[in-house]
Structures are given as structure tokens and as C-alpha cells.
C-alpha positions as CSV (number, residue, x, y, z in Angstrom):
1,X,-1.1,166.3,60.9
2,X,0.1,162.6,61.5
3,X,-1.8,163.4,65.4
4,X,-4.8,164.5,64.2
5,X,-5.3,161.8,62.2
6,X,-3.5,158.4,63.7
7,X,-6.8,157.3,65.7
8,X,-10.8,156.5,64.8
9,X,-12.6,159.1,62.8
10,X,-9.3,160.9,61.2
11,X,-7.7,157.5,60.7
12,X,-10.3,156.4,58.7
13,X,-11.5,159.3,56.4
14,X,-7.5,159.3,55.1
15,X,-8.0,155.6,54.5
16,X,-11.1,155.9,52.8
17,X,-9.1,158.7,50.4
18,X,-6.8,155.7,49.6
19,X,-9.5,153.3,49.2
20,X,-11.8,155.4,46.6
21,X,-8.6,155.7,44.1
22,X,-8.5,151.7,44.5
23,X,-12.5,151.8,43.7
24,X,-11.9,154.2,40.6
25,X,-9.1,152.7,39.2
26,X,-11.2,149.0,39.7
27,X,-13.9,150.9,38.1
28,X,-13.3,153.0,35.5
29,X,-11.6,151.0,32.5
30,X,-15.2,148.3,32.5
31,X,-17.8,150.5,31.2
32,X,-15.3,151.5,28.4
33,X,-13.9,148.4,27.5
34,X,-16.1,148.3,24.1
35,X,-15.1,151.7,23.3
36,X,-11.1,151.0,24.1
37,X,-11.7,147.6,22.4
38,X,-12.4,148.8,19.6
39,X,-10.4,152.0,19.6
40,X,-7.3,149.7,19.2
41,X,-8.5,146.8,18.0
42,X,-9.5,143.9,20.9
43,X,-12.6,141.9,20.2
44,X,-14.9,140.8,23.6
45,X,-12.8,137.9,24.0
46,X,-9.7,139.7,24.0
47,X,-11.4,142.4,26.7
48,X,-12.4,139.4,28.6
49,X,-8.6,138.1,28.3
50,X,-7.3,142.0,29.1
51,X,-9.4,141.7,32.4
52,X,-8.3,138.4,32.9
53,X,-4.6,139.3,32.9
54,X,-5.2,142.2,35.6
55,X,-6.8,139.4,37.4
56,X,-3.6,136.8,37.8
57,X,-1.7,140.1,38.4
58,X,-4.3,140.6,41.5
59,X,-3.6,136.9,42.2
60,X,0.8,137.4,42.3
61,X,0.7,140.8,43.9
62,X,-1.3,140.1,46.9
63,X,0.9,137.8,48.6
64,X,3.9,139.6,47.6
65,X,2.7,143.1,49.0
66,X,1.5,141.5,51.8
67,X,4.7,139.8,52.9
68,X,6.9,142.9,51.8
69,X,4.9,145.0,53.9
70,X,5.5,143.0,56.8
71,X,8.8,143.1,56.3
72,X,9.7,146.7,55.9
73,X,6.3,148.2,56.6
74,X,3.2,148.5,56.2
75,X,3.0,152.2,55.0
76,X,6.7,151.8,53.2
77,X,4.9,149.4,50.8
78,X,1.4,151.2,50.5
79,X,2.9,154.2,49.2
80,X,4.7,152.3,46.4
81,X,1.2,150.3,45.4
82,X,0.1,153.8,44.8
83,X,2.8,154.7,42.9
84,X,2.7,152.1,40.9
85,X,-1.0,152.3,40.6
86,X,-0.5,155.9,39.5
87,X,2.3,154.8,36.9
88,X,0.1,152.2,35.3
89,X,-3.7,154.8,35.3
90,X,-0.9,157.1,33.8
91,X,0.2,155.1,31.0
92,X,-3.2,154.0,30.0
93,X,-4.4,157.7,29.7
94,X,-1.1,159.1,27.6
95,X,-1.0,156.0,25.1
96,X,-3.8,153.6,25.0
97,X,-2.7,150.6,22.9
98,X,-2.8,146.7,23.2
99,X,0.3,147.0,25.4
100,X,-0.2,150.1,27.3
101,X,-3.3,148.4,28.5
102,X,-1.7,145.0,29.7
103,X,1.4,146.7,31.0
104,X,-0.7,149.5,32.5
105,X,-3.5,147.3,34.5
106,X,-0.6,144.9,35.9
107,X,0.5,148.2,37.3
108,X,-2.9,149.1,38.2
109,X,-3.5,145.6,40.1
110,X,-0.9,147.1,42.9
111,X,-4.6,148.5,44.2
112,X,-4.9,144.7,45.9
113,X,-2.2,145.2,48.5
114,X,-4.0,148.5,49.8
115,X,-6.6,146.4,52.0
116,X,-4.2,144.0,53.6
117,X,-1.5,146.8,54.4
118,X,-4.6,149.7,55.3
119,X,-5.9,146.8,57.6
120,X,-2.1,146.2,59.1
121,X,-1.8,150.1,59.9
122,X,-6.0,150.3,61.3
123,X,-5.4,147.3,63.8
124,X,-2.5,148.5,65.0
125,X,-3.3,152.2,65.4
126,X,-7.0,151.7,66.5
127,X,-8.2,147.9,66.9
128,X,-11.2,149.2,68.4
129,X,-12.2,150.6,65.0
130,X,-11.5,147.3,63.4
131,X,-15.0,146.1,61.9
132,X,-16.8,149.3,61.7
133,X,-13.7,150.7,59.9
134,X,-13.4,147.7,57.7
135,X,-17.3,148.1,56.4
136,X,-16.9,152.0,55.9
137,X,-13.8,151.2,54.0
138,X,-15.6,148.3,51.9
139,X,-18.5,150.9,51.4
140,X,-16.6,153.4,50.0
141,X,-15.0,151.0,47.7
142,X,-17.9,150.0,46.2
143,X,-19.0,153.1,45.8
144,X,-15.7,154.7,44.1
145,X,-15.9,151.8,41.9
146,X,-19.2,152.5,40.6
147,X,-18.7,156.5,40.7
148,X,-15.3,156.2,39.0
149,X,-17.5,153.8,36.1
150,X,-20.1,156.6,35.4
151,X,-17.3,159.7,35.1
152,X,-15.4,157.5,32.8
153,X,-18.3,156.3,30.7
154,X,-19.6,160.4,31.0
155,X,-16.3,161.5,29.8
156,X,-16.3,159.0,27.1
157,X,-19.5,159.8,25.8
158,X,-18.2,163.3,24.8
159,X,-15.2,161.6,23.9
160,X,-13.7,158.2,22.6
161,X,-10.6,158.0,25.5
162,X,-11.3,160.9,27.4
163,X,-12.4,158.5,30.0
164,X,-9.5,157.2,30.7
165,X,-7.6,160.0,32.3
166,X,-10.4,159.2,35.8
167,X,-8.0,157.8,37.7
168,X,-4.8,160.5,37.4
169,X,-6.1,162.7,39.8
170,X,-7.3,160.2,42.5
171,X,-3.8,158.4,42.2
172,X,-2.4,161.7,43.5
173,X,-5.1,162.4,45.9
174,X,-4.0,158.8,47.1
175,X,-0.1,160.0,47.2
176,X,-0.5,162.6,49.6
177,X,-3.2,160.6,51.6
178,X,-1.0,157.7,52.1
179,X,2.2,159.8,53.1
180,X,-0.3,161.5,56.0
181,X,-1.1,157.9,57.7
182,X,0.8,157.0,61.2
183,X,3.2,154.7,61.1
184,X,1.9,151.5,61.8
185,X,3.5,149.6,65.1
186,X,3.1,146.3,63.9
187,X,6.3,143.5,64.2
188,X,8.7,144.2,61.2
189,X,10.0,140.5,60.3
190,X,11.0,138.2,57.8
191,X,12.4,137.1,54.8
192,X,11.3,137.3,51.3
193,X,11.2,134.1,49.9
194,X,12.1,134.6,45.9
195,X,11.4,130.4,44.7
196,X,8.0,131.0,45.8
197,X,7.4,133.9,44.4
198,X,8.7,132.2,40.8
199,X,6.7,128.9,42.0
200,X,3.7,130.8,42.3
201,X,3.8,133.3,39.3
202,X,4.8,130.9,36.9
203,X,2.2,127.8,38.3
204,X,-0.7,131.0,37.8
205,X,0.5,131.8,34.6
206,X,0.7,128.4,32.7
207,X,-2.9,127.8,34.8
208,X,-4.4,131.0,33.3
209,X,-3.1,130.2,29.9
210,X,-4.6,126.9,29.1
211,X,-7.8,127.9,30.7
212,X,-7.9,131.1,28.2
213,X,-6.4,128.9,25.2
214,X,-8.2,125.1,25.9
215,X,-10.9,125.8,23.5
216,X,-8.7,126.6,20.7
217,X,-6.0,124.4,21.5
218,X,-8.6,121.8,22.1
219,X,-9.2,120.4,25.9
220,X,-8.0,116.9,25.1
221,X,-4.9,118.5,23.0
222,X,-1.4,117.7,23.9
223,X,-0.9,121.2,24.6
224,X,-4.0,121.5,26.9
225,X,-3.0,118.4,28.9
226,X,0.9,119.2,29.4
227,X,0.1,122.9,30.5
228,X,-2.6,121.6,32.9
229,X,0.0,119.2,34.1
230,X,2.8,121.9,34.2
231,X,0.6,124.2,36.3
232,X,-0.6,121.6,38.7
233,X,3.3,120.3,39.4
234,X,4.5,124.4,39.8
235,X,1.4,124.7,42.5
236,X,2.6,121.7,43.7
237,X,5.9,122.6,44.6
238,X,5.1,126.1,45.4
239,X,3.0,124.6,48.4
240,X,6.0,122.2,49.3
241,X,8.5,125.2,49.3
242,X,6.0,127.3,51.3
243,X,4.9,124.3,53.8
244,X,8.9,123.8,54.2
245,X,10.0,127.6,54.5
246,X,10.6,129.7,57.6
247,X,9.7,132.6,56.1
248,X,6.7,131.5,53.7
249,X,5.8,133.8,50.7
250,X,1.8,133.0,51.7
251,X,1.7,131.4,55.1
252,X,-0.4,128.2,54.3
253,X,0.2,127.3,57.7
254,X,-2.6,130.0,58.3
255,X,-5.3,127.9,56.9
256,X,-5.1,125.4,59.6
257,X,-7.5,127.8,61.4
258,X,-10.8,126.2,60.0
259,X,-12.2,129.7,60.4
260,X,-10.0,131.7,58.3
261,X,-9.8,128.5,55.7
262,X,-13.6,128.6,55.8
263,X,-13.7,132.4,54.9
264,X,-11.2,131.8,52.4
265,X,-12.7,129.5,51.0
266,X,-16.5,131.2,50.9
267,X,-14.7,134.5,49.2
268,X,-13.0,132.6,46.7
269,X,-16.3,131.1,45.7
270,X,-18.0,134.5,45.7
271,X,-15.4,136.0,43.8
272,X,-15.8,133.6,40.7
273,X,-19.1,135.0,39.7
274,X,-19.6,138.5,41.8
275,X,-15.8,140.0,40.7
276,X,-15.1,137.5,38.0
277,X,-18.0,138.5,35.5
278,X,-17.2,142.3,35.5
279,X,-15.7,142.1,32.5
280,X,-18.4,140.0,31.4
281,X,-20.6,142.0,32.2
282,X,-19.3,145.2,30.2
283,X,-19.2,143.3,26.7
284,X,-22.3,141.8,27.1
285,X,-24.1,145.8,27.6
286,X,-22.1,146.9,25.1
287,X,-22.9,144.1,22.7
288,X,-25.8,144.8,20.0
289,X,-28.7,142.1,20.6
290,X,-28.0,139.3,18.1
291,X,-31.9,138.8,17.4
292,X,-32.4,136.4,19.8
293,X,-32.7,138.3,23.0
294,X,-28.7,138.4,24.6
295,X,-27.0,141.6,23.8
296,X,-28.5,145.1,25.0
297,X,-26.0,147.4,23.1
298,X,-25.5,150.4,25.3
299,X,-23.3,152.9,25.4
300,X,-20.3,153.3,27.8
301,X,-22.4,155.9,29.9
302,X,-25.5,154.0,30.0
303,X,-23.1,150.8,30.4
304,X,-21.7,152.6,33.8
305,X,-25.1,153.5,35.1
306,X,-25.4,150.0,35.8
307,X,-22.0,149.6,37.2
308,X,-23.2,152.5,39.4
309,X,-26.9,150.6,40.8
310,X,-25.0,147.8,41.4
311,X,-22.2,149.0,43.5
312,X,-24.8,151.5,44.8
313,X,-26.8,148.5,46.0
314,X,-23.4,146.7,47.2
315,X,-22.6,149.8,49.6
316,X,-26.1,149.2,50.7
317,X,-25.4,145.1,52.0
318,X,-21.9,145.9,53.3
319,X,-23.5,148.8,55.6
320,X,-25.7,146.7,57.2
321,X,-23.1,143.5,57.3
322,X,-22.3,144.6,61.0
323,X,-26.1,145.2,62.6
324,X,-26.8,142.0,60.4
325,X,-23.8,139.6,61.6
326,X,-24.8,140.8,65.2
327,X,-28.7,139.8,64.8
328,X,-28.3,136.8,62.5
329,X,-24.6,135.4,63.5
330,X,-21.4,135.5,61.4
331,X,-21.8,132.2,60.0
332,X,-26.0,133.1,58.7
333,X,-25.1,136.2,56.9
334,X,-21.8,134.6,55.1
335,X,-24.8,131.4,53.7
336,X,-27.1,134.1,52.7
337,X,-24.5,136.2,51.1
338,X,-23.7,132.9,48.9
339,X,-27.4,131.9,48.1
340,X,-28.3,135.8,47.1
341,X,-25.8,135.6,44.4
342,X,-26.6,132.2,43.1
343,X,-29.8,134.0,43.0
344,X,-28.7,136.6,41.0
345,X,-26.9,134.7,38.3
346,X,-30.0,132.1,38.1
347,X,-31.9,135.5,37.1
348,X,-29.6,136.2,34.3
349,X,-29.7,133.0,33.2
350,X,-33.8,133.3,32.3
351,X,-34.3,137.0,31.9
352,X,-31.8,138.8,30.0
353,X,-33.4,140.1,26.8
354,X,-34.2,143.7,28.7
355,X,-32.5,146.1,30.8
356,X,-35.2,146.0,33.7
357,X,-34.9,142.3,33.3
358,X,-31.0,142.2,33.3
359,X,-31.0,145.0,36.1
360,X,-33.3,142.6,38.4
361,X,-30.0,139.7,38.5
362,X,-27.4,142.4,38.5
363,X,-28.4,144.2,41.6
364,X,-29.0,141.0,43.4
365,X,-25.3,140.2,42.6
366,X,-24.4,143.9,43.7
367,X,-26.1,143.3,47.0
368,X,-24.2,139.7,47.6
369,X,-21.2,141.4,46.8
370,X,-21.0,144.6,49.2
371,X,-22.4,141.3,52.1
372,X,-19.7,138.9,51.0
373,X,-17.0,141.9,50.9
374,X,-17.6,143.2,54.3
375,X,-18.2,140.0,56.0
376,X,-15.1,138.2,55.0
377,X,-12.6,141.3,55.1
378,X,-14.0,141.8,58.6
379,X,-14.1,138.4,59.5
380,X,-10.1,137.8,58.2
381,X,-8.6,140.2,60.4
382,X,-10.2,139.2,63.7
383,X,-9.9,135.5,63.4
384,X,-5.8,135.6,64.0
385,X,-3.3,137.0,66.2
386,X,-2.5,141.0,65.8
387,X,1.0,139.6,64.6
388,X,-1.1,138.3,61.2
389,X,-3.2,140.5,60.6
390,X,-2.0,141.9,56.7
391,X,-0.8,138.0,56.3
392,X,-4.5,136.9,56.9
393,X,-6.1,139.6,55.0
394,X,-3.4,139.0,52.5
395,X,-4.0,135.3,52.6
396,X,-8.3,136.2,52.1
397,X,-7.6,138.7,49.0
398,X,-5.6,136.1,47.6
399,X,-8.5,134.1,47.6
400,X,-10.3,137.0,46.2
401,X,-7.9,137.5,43.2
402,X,-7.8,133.6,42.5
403,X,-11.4,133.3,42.3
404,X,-11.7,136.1,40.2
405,X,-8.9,135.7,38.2
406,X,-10.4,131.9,37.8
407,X,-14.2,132.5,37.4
408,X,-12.9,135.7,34.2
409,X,-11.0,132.7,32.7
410,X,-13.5,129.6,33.3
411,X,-16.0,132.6,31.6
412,X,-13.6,133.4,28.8
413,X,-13.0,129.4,27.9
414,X,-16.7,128.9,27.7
415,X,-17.3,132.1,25.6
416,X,-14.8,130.8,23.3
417,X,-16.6,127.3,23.0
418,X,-19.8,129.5,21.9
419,X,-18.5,131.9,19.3
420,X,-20.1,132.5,15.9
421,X,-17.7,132.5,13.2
422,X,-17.9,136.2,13.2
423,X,-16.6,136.0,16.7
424,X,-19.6,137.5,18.9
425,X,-20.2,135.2,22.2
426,X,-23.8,133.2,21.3
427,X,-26.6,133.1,23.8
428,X,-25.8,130.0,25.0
429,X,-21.9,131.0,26.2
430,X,-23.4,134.0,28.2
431,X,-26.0,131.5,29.8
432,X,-23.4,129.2,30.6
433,X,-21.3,131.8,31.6
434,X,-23.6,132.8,34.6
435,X,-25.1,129.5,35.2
436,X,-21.5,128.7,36.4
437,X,-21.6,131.8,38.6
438,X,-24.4,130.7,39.9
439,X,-23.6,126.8,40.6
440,X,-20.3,128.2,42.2
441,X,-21.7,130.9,44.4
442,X,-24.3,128.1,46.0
443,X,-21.1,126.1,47.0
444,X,-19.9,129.6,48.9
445,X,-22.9,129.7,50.4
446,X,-22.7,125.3,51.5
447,X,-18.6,126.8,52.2
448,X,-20.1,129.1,55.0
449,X,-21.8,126.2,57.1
450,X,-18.9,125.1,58.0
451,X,-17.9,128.7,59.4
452,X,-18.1,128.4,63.5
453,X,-18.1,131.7,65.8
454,X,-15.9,131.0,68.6
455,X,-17.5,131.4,72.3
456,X,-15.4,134.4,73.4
457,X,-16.1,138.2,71.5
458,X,-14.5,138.5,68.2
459,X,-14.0,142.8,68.5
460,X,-14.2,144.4,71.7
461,X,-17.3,145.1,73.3
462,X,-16.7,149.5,72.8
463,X,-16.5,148.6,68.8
464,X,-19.4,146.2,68.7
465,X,-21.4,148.9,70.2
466,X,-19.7,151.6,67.6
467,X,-20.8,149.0,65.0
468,X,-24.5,148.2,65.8
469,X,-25.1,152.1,66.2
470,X,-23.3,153.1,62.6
471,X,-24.9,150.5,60.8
């Protein structure tokens, strides 16, 4: 089975098996966030906090997968992300309660080292498959994600947390895909390198906390000021122990390539608004209009429809990335990724009050993200050595996490600023919620001019070919 499947076509159908139980399990628990919420208690700050948690989880697990997979491979380590992705959809469906739902979505957030290791296993198995392989994957991620939204929300309809059993079956689908992929031939090397991991998980944490506490603690606070301090001193050293390591947890070193540090860069300012408002996005849907036009108070089925056009329109952009990147250049499509979802956001900042009108911004954000996702996964695997390749990804998904993790934080700290004394978010926190999103994606999209395609072919000419024709 392992022959049929270690090259092109084969290869990449089992990896999009293992990529559409990462887009369901990213997918399912938004749309029924209001009905969990309330289920066991969690107001729309505290869902925004829930997502936010998964988020910094995204954020420690990336490098750490990465580098473990490098070390005892690649297919070693995917198979325990699934695992523990299946452990944590599992615990969420038997026992939903505050802490099954934190402990179970840190589990859950294993999903982000299934793109850097799939990517370690596609390059080195069939490079010449790289970027048409990495859009398909991307495609059928957004898609999943979406999908996996509208069974939940279906399910939940009939009832409460019936929903939130989706996932079980695609985690074992996953399980038996992931034990049928080659081994990949990539380099086994290294050493894991335990300060940084502490460095780096703690520096996250305290970050996270003040900037999901500062409004309550008050930003000029004592509290506010030493935790911004302690985080920025943890970072600090985490770099210094990285920068001084043989055997760097997250190989900063990496970003010395102005291309990948470019592409970085651009994803983690996409990420803020496109990845970071999910949650967002769910408790403002769900939310019953407060009389002044922000709230449209759908239900979780109605709620995933949505999630489903968006990601529908996502699979859409990262489809055409490749045919685009080829007529436009690398560097065009990564600017107009950026300015589409400014775009978007700006649109939710003036029309809001209806679902047409809300639908018009949200799409536009769908499309930017299935163009950002494609372009920059594509673009982080071929701008390094083969020897770097889950590093690089890992190094880009990092980016991802951070500036999702970040943007769900920065929109939970201006939420709380704008609270009635009921608790509901106000108008003006959802508007300066997006209009954030918005300033931030526009500085992706300034990122991306910096972006430069070197002079020699970035794939080989067979898959650029491949690529043009699928697209």
C-alpha cells in the first residue's frame, strides 16, 4: 500500500485525508461556541478567551513539532499530532465543561504541526509535486473547515452538543491515513533544546495574559506594566538562547533570508485579522442585535453557513494562487492578498447591520485568506534548502499561530474596553475590532513589497507546468 501511494496523485489524496481532519477539527467547535458557551456557562468574552488559548497553544506547538519531527521523523511525530488531536476532539465530545474545552483544544491545536511535517514527507517523496500539492492541500483545508462548521452546527440544531462529536470519526480516518504515508527520506538531526522551549512558552503565556487581562487590570496598572515587561525580557532571552544554540528550538537564523522573513512576516500580518477574528466572528452571529444594528443572532446552523461561503470562497483564491503567481509574480499576488482583506474588514466596519451586508466583508476576507494561505505555504517551502524544509514551514506557521493568537487577544482586549455592564461587546468594540484587522492586513500587504523572486525557477519546470494546467 505504502507503493501505491509514496509518489504524486496517491501521495497526495492520503495527505489531503490528514488535512480535512485538521480543517474539521479547526472548524467545527466556531459555529457552536454560543451554544457550548452557554451550555456551561462562558460569556463571548470568555469564548473569545477559549479560542484565544487554542491559539498560544498553535503558537508553542509549531516549533516544537517541527523540530521533533526533524529529529526522529517526520511521520513518527505526525502520527502522534493525530493522536493527540484525537484525544483532545474526544474529550470535548464525552464531557464538555469549562476544562474539557481548554484541556481538549490544547490537544486539538497538535493539528498545527500536520503542515510542516506533511510538507517534510511531500518534498522529500515528490518535490515535483511541491506547489501544486501544497494549494490542493490548502484547498481542501479550507474546505474541511467550513464542511466540518456546517455538520457541527446541523447536528446541533437537532441537538445542544451533538455537534461536537464531528471530529471523532475524521481523527480516526486521519490514524489510519497517516500510518499509510512513506517514510519520509529527509536528514534525521538534532537536539531538542528544553530552555527554549520554557523561554518561549512562558514569554507567550505572560504576553497573552496581560493582553486578555489589561483592560481589567487597567493598561497603566502595575500588573499590566510588570507582565508586559516579564514577557518582553522571556522573548528576550528565548531569542538569545536560540541565536546562541547549536541546535535552535525555532532556527531564527532562518530569517536572514529576506524572502522567507518577508513571507513570514506578510502571514503573520494576515493572520491577525483573517484567522484571528474566527472566534469573533461566531459570537458576533450568534449575538442578538442590540438595537443599534451590530448583532445578527443566528443560530449555530445558520452561523456555519457562513463559515461554509467563506471558506468556500477561500478554496476558490487558493486554487487559482498558482496560475495567478505565474501571470502576476509572487510578490503581486502576496500585495493583493493583503489589500483584499483590508478590504474586507473596512466593509465590516460600515455595513454590518444585515447578513447580505455582513456576508459582502466576510467573503472578501475568505477570498484573502485561501490567497494568503496558499501563497505563503508554497512560497516557505521553496525559498530554503531541502534540509529546511518542515523548519521553514514550521518557522511560517509560527508566524501564523502568533498572528492569530495576537490579533484573537488584541480583539478580546478591545472587546473588553467596550462592554455594557451586562457584558455584551457594544458596537463600537466590534468596529474597532475589525478596523484593526483591517489597518493590520494593509501593513501585510506594504510587508509583501519587500518580497523579491529570485532570477533562477523556484519549482521545477515539470511542476510549474502541472501547476498552471490544475489551476
Amino acid at each position: 500500500m505504502r507503493n501505491a501511494i509514496s509518489r504524486g496523485r496517491g501521495l497526495i489524496a492520503t495527505m489531503c485525508v490528514i488535512v480535512v481532519c485538521s480543517g474539521v477539527v479547526q472548524g467545527y467547535l466556531t459555529p457552536l461556541l454560543p451554544v457550548v458557551g452557554a451550555h456551561v456557562g462562558i460569556g463571548g468574552v470568555g469564548q473569545n478567551n477559549l479560542y484565544l488559548l487554542s491559539q498560544i497553544a498553535f503558537a508553542v506547538l509549531t516549533p516544537l513539532l517541527s523540530r521533533w519531527g526533524d529529529m526522529w521523523g517526520h511521520n513518527r511525530l505526525l502520527l502522534i499530532a493525530v493522536a493527540m488531536v484525537a484525544a483532545g476532539s474526544l474529550l470535548i465530545a464525552v464531557r464538555p465543561t469549562t476544562t474539557t474545552l481548554a484541556l481538549g483544544m490544547v490537544l486539538q491545536s497538535s493539528v498545527v504541526g500536520f503542515f510542516p511535517l506533511l510538507a517534510g514527507i511531500l518534498r522529500s517523496r515528490s518535490p515535483e509535486h511541491g506547489r501544486i500539492g501544497m494549494s490542493v492541500l490548502v484547498g481542501a483545508l479550507l474546505l474541511s473547515i467550513g464542511v466540518g462548521g456546517y455538520v457541527a452546527g446541523t447536528l446541533s440544531d437537532e441537538h445542544a452538543l451533538a455537534g461536537l462529536w464531528t471530529a471523532v470519526p475524521f481523527c480516526a480516518l486521519a490514524i489510519v491515513a497517516t500510518a499509510a504515508l512513506p517514510t519520509s527520506t529527509a536528514v534525521r538531526a538534532g537536539r531538542f533544546n528544553s530552555v527554549a522551549a520554557l523561554l518561549l512558552t512562558l514569554g507567550l503565556g505572560v504576553l497573552m495574559l496581560v493582553l486578555t487581562e489589561g483592560a481589567s487590570w487597567g493598561w497603566a496598572s502595575a500588573y499590566s506594566l510588570l507582565a508586559i515587561l516579564a514577557a518582553l525580557l522571556l522573548l528576550a532571552a528565548w531569542i538569545r538562547v536560540e541565536q546562541r544554540s547549536a541546535h535552535p528550538l525555532v532556527d531564527l537564523r532562518l530569517l536572514r533570508n529576506p524572502r522567507l522573513a518577508a513571507v513570514s512576516a506578510h502571514t503573520f500580518c494576515i493572520a491577525f485579522g483573517a484567522i484571528g477574528f474566527l472566534g469573533a466572528n461566531s459570537v458576533y452571529l450568534g449575538t442578538a442585535p442590540d438595537g443599534h444594528g451590530f448583532g445578527l443572532g443566528l443560530g449555530a446552523q445558520k452561523i456555519s453557513l457562513i463559515s461554509l461561503a467563506m471558506v468556500a470562497v477561500g478554496f476558490v483564491g487558493s486554487t487559482l494562487t498558482p496560475r495567478l503567481a505565474r501571470a502576476i509574480g509572487d510578490r503581486t499576488v502576496l500585495g493583493v492578498g493583503g489589500f483584499v482583506g483590508a478590504v474586507g474588514f473596512l466593509s465590516l466596519v460600515l455595513f454590518h447591520s444585515s447578513v447580505p451586508q455582513y456576508l459582502v466583508g466576510a467573503l472578501t476576507v475568505g477570498l484573502a485568506t485561501g490567497m494568503f494561505e496558499a501563497a505563503t505555504r508554497s512560497l516557505s517551502v521553496e525559498v530554503v534548502d531541502e534540509t529546511e524544509t518542515a523548519l521553514s514551514v514550521g518557522v511560517n506557521e509560527m508566524a501564523l499561530s502568533l498572528g492569530a493568537a495576537i490579533g484573537a487577544a488584541v480583539i478580546g482586549a478591545l472587546w473588553a474596553c467596550h462592554t455594557t455592564t451586562g457584558g455584551a461587546v457594544t458596537g463600537a468594540g466590534y468596529q474597532w475590532a475589525w478596523g484593526a484587522c483591517s489597518v493590520v492586513a494593509l501593513a501585510g500587504a506594504a510587508v509583501a513589497l519587500l518580497f523579491r523572486t529570485p532570477p533562477w525557477p523556484l519549482v521545477p519546470e515539470a511542476d510549474a507546468v502541472t501547476a498552471g494546467r490544475t489551476a
